[in-house]
The first five atom37 places (N, CA, C, CB, O) and aatype in JSON, in Angstrom:
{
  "aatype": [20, 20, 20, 20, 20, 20, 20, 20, 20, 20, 20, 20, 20, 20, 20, 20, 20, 20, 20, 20, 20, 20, 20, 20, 20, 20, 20, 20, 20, 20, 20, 20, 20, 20, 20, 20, 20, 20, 20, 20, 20, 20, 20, 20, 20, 20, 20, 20, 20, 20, 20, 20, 20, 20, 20, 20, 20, 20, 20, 20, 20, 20, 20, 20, 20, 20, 20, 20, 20, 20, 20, 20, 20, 20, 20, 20, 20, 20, 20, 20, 20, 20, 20, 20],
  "atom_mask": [
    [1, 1, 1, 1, 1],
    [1, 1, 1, 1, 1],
    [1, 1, 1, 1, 1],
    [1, 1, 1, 1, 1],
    [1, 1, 1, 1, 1],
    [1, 1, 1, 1, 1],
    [1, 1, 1, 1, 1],
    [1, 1, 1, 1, 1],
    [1, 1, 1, 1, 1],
    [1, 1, 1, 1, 1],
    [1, 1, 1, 1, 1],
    [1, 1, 1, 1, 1],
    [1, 1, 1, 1, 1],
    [1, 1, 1, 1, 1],
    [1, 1, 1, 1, 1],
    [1, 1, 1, 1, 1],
    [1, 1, 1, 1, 1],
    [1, 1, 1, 1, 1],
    [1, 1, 1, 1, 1],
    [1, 1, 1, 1, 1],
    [1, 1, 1, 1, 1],
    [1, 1, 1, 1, 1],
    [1, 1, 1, 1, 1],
    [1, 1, 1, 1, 1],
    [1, 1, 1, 1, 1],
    [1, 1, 1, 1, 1],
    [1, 1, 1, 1, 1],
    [1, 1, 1, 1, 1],
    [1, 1, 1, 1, 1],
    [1, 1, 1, 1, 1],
    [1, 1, 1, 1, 1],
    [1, 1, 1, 1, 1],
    [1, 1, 1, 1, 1],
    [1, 1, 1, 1, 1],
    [1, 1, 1, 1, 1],
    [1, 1, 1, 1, 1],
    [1, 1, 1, 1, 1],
    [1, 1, 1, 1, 1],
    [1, 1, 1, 1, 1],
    [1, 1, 1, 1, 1],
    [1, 1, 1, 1, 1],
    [1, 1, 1, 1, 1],
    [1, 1, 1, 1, 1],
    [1, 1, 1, 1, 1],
    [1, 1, 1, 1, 1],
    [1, 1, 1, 1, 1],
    [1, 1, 1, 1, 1],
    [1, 1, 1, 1, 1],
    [1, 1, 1, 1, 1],
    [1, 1, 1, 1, 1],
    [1, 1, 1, 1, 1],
    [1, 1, 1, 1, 1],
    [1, 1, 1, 1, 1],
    [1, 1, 1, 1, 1],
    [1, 1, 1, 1, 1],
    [1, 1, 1, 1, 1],
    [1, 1, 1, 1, 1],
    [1, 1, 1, 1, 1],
    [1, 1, 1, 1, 1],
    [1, 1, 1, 1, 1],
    [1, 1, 1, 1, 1],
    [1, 1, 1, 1, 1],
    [1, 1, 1, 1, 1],
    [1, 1, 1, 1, 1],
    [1, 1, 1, 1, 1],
    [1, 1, 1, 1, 1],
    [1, 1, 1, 1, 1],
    [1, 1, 1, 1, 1],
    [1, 1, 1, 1, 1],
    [1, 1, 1, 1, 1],
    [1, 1, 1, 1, 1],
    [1, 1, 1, 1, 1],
    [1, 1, 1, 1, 1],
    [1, 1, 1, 1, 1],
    [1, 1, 1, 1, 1],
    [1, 1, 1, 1, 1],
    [1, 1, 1, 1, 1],
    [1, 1, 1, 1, 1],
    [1, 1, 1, 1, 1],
    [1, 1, 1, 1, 1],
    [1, 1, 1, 1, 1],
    [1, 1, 1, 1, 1],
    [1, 1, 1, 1, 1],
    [1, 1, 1, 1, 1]
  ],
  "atom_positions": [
    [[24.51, 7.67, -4.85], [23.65, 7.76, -3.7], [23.07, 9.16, -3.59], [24.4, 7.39, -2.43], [23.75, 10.13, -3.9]],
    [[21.79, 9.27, -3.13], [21.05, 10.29, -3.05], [21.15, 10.81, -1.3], [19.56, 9.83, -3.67], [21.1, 10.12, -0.28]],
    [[21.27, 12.0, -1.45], [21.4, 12.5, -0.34], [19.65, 12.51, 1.05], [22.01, 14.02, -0.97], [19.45, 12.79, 2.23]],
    [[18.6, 11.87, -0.49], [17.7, 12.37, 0.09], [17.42, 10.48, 0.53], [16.58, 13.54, -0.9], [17.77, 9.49, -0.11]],
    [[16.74, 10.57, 1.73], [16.36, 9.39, 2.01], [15.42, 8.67, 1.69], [16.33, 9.33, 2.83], [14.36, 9.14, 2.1]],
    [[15.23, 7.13, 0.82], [14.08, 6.67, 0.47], [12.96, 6.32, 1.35], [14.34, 5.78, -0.12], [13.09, 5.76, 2.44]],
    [[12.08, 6.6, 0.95], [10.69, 6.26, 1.66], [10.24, 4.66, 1.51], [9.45, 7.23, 0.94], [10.71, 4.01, 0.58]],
    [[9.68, 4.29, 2.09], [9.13, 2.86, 2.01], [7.61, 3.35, 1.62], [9.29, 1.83, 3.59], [7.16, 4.47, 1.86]],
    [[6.72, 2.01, 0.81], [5.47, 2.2, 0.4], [4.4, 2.43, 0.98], [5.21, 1.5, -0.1], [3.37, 2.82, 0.44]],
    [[4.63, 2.12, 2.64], [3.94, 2.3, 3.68], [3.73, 3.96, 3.62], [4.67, 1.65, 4.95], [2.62, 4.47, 3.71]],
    [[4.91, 4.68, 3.46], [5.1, 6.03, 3.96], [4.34, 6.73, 2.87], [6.68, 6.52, 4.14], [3.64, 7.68, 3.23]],
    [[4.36, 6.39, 1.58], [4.24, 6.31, 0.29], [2.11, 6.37, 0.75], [5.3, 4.59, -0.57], [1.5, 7.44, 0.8]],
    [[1.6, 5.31, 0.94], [0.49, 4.95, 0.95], [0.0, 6.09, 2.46], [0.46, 3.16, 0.99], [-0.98, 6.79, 2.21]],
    [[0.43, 6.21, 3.46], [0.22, 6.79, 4.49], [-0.23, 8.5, 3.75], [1.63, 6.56, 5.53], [-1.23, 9.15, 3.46]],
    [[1.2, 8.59, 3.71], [0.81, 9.99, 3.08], [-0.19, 10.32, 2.18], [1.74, 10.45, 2.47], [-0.42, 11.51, 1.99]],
    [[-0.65, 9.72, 1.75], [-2.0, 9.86, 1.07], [-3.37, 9.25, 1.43], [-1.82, 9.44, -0.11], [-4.38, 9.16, 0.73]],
    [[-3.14, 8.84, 2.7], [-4.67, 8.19, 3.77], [-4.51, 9.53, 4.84], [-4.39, 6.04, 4.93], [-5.46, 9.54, 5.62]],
    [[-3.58, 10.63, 5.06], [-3.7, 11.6, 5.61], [-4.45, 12.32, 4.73], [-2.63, 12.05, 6.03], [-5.6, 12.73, 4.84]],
    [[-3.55, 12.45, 3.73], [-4.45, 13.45, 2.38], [-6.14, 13.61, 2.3], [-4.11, 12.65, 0.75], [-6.97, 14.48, 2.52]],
    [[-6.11, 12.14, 1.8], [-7.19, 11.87, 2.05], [-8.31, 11.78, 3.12], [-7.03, 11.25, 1.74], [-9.49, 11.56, 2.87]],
    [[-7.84, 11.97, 4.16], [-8.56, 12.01, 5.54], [-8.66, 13.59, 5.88], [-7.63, 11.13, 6.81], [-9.62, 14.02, 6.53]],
    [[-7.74, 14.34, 5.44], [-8.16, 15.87, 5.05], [-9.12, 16.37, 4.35], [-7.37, 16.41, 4.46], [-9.76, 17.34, 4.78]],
    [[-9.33, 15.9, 3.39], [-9.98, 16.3, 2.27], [-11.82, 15.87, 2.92], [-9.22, 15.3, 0.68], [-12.87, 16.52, 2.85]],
    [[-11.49, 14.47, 3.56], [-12.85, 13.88, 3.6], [-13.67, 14.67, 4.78], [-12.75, 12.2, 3.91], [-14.9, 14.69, 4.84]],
    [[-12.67, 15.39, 5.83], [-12.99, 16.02, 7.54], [-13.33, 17.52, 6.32], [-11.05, 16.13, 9.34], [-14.36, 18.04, 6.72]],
    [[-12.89, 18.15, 5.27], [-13.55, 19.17, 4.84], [-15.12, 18.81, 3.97], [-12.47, 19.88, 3.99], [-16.08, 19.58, 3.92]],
    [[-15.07, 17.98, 3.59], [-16.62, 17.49, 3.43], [-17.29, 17.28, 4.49], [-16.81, 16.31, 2.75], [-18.34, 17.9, 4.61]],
    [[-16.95, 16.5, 5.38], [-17.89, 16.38, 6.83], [-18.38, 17.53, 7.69], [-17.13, 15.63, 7.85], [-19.16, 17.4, 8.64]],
    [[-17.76, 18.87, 7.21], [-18.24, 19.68, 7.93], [-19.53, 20.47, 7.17], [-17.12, 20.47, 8.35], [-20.45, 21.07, 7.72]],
    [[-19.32, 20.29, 5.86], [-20.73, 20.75, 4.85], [-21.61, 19.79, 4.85], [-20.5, 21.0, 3.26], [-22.8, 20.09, 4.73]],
    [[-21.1, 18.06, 5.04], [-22.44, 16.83, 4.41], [-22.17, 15.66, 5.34], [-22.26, 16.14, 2.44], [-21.23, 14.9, 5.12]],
    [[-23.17, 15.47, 6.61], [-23.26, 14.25, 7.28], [-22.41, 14.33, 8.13], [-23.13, 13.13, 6.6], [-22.1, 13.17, 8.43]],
    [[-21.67, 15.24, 8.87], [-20.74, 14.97, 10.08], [-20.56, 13.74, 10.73], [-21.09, 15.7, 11.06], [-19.45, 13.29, 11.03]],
    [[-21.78, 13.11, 10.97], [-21.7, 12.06, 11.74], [-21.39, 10.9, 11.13], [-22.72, 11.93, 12.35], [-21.21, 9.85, 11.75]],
    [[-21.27, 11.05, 9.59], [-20.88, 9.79, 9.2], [-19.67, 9.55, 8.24], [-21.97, 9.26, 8.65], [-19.14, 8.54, 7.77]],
    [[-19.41, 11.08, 8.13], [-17.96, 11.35, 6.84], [-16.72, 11.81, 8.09], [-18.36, 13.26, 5.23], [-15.53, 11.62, 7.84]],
    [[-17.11, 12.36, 9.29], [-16.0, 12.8, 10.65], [-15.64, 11.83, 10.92], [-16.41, 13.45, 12.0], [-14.64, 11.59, 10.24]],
    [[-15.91, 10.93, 11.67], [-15.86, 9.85, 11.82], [-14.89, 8.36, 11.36], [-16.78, 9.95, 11.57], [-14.19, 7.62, 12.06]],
    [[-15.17, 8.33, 10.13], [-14.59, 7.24, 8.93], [-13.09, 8.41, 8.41], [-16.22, 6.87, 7.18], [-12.09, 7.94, 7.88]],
    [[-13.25, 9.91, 8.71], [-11.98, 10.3, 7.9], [-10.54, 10.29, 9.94], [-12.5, 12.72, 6.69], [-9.35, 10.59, 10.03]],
    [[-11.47, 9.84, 10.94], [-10.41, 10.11, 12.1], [-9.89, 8.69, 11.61], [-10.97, 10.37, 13.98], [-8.71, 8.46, 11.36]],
    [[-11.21, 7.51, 11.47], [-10.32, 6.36, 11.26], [-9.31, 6.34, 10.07], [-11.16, 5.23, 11.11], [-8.33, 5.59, 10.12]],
    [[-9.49, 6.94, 9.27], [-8.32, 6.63, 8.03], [-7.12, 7.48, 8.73], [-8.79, 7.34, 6.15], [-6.13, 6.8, 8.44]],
    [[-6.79, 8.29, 9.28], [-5.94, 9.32, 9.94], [-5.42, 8.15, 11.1], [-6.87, 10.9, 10.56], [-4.27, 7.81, 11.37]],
    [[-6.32, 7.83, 11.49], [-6.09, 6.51, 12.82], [-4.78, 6.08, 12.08], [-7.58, 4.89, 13.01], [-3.6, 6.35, 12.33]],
    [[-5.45, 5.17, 10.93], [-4.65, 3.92, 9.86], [-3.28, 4.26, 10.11], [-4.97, 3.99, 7.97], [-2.4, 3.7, 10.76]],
    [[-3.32, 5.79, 9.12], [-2.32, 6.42, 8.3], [-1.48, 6.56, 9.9], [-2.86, 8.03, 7.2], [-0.39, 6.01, 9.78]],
    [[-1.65, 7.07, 11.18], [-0.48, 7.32, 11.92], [-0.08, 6.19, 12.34], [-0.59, 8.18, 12.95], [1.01, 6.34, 12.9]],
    [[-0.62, 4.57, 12.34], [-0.05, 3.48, 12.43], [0.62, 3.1, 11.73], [-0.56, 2.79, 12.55], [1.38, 2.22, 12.13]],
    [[0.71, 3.47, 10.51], [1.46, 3.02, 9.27], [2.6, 3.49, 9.1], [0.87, 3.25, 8.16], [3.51, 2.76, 8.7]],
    [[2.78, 4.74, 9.33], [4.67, 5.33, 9.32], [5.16, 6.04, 10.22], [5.16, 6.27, 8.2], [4.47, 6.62, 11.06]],
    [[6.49, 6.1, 10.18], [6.61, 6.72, 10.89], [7.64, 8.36, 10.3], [7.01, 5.72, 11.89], [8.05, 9.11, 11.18]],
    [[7.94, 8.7, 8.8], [7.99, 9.95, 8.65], [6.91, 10.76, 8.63], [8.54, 10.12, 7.77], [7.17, 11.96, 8.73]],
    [[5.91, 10.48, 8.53], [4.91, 11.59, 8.5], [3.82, 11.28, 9.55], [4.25, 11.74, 7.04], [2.64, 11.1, 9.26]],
    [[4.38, 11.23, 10.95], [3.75, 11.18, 12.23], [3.09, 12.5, 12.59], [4.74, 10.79, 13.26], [2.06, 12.45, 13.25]],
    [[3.68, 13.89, 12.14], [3.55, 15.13, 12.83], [2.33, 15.49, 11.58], [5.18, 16.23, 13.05], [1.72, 16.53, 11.83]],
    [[1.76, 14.56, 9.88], [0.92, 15.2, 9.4], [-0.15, 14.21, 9.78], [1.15, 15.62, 8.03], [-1.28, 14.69, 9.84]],
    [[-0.04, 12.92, 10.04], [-0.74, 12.25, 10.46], [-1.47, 12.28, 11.57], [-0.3, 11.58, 10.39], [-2.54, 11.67, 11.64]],
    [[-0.82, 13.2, 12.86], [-1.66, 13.63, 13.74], [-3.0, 15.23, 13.55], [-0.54, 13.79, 14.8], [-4.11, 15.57, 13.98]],
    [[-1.95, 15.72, 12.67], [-2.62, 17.22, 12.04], [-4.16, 16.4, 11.81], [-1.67, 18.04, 10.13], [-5.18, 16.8, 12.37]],
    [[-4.12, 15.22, 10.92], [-4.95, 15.03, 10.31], [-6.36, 14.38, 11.3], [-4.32, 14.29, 9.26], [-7.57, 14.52, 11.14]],
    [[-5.48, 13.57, 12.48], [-6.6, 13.48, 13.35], [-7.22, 14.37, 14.0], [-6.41, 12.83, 14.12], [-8.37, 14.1, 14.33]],
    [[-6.74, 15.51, 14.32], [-6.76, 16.49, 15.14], [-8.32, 17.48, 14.11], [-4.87, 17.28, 15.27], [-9.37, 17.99, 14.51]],
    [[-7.82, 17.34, 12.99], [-8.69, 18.26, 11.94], [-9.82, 17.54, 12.1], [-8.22, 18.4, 10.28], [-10.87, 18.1, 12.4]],
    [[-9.71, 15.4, 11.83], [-11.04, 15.38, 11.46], [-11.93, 15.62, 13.05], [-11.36, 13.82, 10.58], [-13.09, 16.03, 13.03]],
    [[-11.18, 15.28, 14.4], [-11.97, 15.83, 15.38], [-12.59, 17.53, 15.49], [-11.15, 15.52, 16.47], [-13.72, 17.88, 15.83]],
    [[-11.93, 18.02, 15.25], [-12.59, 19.33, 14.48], [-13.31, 19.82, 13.61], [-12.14, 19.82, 14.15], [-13.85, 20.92, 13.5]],
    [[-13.28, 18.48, 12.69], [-14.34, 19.01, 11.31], [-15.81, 18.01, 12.29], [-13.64, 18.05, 8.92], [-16.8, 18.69, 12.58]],
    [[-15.81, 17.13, 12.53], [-16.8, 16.24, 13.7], [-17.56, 17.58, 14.23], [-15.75, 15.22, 15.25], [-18.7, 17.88, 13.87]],
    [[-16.68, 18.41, 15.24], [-17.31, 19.34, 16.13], [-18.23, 20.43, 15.59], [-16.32, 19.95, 16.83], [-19.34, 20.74, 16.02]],
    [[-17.47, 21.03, 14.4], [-18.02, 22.52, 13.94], [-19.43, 21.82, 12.57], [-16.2, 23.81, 12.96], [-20.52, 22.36, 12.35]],
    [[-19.0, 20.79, 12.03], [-20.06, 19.87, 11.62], [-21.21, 19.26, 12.09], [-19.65, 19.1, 11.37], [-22.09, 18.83, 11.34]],
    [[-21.24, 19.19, 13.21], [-22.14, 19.18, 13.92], [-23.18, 19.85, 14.78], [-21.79, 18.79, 14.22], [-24.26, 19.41, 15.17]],
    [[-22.54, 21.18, 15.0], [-22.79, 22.41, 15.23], [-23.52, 23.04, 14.2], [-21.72, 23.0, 15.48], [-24.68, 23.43, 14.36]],
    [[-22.77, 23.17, 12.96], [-23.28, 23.54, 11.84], [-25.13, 22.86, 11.73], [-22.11, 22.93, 10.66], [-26.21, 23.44, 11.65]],
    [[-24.83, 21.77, 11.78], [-26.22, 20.91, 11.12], [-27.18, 21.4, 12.17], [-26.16, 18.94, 11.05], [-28.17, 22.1, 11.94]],
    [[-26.8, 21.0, 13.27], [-27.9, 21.5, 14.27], [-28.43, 22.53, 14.37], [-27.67, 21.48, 15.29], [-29.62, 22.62, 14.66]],
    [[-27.48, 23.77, 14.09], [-28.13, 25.24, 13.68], [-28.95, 25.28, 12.28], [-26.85, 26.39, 13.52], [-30.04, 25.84, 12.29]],
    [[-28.4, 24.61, 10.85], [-29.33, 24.87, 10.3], [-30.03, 23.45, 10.14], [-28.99, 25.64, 9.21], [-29.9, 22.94, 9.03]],
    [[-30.64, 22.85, 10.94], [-31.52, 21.91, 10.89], [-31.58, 20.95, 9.58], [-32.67, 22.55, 11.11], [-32.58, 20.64, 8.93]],
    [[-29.86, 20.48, 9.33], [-29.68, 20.03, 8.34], [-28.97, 18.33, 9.13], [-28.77, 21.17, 7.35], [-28.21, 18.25, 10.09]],
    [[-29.66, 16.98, 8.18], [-29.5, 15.88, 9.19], [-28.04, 15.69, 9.12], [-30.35, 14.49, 8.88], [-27.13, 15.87, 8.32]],
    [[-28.25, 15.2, 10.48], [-26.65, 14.71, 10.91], [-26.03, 13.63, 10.21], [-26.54, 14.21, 12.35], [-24.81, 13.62, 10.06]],
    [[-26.83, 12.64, 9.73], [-26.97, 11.28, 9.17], [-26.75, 11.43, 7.87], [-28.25, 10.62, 9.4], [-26.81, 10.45, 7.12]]
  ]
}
């Protein structure tokens, strides 16, 4: 027996729809805010329904893509680059 505790595939798959919902809220703030912010809160949404060890990165991750949304949007509007 391993001291360390097994994960289920959920936790397995989660952890990498956070990942991924990171990665996608740092594109949304350079290309389309309004349509890459958005689709990366819902995968972050998914991912904190789905497990429950990685609740505290799964919220990080909503929290970011509402943040990458804000300064992405900001961004475009200053340099008159489309939101869309």
């Amino acid at each position: 027996m391993s001291a360390i505790p097994q994960q289920s595939r959920a936790d397995t798959i989660a952890g990498f729809l956070c990942a991924f919902s990171l990665a996608l809220s740092g594109i949304a703030m350079v290309r389309n805010p309004g349509l890459l912010a958005p689709a990366a809160i819902v995968v972050a949404l998914v991912a904190t329904r789905m497990t429950r060890t990685h609740q505290r990165l799964a919220a990080i991750s909503v929290a970011v893509g509402a943040v990458a949304f804000l300064v992405g949007m900001v961004v475009s509007i200053w340099t008159d680059h489309p939101i869309f």
